[in-house]
VMD Tcl script that draws the C-alpha trace (Angstrom):
set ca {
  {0.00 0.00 0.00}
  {1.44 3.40 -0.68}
  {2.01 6.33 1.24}
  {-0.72 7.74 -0.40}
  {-3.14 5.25 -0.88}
  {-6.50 6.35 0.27}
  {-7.58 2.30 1.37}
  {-6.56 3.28 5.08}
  {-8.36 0.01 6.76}
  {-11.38 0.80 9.20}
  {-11.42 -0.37 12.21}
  {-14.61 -1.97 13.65}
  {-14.92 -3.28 16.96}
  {-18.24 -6.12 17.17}
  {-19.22 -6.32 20.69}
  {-21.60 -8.56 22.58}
  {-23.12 -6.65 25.51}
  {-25.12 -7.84 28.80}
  {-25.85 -11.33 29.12}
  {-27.08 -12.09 25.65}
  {-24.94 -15.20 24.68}
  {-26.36 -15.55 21.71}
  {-23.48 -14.94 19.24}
  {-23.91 -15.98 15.52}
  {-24.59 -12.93 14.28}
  {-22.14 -10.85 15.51}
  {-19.42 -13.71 14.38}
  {-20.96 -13.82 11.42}
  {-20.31 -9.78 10.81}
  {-17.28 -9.91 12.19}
  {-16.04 -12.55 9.65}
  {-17.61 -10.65 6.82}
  {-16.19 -7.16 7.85}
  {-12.94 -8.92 8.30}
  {-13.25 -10.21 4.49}
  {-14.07 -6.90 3.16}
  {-10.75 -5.96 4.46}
  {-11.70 -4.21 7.69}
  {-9.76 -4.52 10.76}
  {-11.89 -6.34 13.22}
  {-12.00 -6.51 17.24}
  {-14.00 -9.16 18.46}
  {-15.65 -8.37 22.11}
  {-16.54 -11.54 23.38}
  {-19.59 -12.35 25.49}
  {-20.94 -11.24 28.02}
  {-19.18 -7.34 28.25}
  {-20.86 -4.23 30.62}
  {-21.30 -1.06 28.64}
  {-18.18 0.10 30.53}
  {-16.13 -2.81 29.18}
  {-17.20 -1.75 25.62}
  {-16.61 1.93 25.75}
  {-13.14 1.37 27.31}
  {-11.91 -1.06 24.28}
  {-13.39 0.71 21.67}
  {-11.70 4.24 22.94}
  {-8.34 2.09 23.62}
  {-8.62 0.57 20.14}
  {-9.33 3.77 18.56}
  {-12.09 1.79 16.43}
  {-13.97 4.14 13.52}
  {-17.25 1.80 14.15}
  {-18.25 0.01 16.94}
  {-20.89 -2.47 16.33}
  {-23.49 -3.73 19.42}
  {-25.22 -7.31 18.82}
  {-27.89 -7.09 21.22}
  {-30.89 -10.17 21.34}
  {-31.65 -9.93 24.86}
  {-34.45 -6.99 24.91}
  {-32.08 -4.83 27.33}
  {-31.07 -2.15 24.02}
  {-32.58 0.51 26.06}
  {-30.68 0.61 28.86}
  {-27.62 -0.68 27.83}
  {-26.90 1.34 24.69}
  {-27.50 4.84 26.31}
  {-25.40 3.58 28.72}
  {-22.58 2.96 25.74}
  {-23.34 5.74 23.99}
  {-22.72 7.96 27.23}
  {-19.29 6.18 27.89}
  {-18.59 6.98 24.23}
  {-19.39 11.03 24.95}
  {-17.96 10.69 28.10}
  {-14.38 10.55 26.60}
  {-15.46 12.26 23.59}
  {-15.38 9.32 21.24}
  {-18.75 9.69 20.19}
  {-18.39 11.97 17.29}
  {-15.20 9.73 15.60}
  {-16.98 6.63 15.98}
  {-19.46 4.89 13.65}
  {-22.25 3.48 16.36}
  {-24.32 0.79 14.72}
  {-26.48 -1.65 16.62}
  {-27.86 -5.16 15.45}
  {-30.23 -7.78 16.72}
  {-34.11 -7.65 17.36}
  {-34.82 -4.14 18.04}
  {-38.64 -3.65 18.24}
  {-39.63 -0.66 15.59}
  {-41.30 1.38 19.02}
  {-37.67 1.38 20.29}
  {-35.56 2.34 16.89}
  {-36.25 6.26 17.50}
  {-35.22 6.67 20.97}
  {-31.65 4.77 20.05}
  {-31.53 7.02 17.06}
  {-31.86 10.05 18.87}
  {-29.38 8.61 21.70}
  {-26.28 8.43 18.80}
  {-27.01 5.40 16.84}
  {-25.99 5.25 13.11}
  {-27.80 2.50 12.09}
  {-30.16 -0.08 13.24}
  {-29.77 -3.78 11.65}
  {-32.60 -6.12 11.65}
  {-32.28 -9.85 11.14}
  {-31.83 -10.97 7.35}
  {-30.26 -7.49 6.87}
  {-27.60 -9.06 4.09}
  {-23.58 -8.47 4.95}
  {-23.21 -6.69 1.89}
  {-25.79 -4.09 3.09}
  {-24.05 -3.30 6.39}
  {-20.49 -3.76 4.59}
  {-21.74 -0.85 2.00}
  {-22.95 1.52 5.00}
  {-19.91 1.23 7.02}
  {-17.84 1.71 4.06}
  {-20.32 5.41 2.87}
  {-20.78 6.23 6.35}
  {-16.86 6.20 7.59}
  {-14.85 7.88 4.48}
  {-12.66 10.38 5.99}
}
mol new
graphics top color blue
foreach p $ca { graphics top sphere $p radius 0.5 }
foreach p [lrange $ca 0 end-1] q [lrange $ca 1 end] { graphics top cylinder $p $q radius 0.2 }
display resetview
């Protein structure tokens, strides 16, 4: 890669938050960022919205991606998203969530930072293409 190559990789951190084991999806997205070249940081289960915030600010990731399936998105995002402002990573970094978010609960995560809300059978490609618009320097 040259000097001034403009392919500068993005770095996405997929993290698993609360006590939602249920992790398919977010290996799944974390394989396919990973093939579309992105440099990937894999959480692991079971992580507190402190946890999250302090990786993603250490790792100095452009998009941080929450898998949530266990119903507790409204308490635990804010709570990332608040970390996030709280060391004033919010406006560098990409905030996407995915899982089952109920439409009644998509504004109130919007308004609270979100980028992007991911529904199941939302196709790689789609969430590869909006990472990819949504982080160009």
């Amino acid at each position: 890669m040259s000097a001034g190559s403009d392919q500068q990789s993005i770095r996405c951190m997929v993290a698993k938050v609360g006590l939602d084991g249920h992790d398919r999806g977010a290996h799944v997205i974390a394989r396919a960022f990973r093939d579309a070249g992105f440099e990937v940081i894999y959480s692991g289960l079971h992580k507190a919205p402190e946890e999250i915030v302090q990786a993603a600010v250490q790792e100095d990731v452009d998009v941080l991606g929450v898998s949530i399936l266990s119903g507790a998105h409204d308490t635990l995002v804010p709570k990332i998203m608040d970390g996030l402002e709280e060391y004033g990573a919010m406006e560098d970094t990409l905030v996407l969530v995915g899982g089952v978010i109920p439409e009644e609960d998509r504004a109130e995560l919007e308004a609270a930072g979100i980028s992007a809300i991911f529904g199941p059978g939302t196709s790689v490609e789609e969430t590869i293409e909006f990472v990819r618009e949504n982080t160009s320097e």
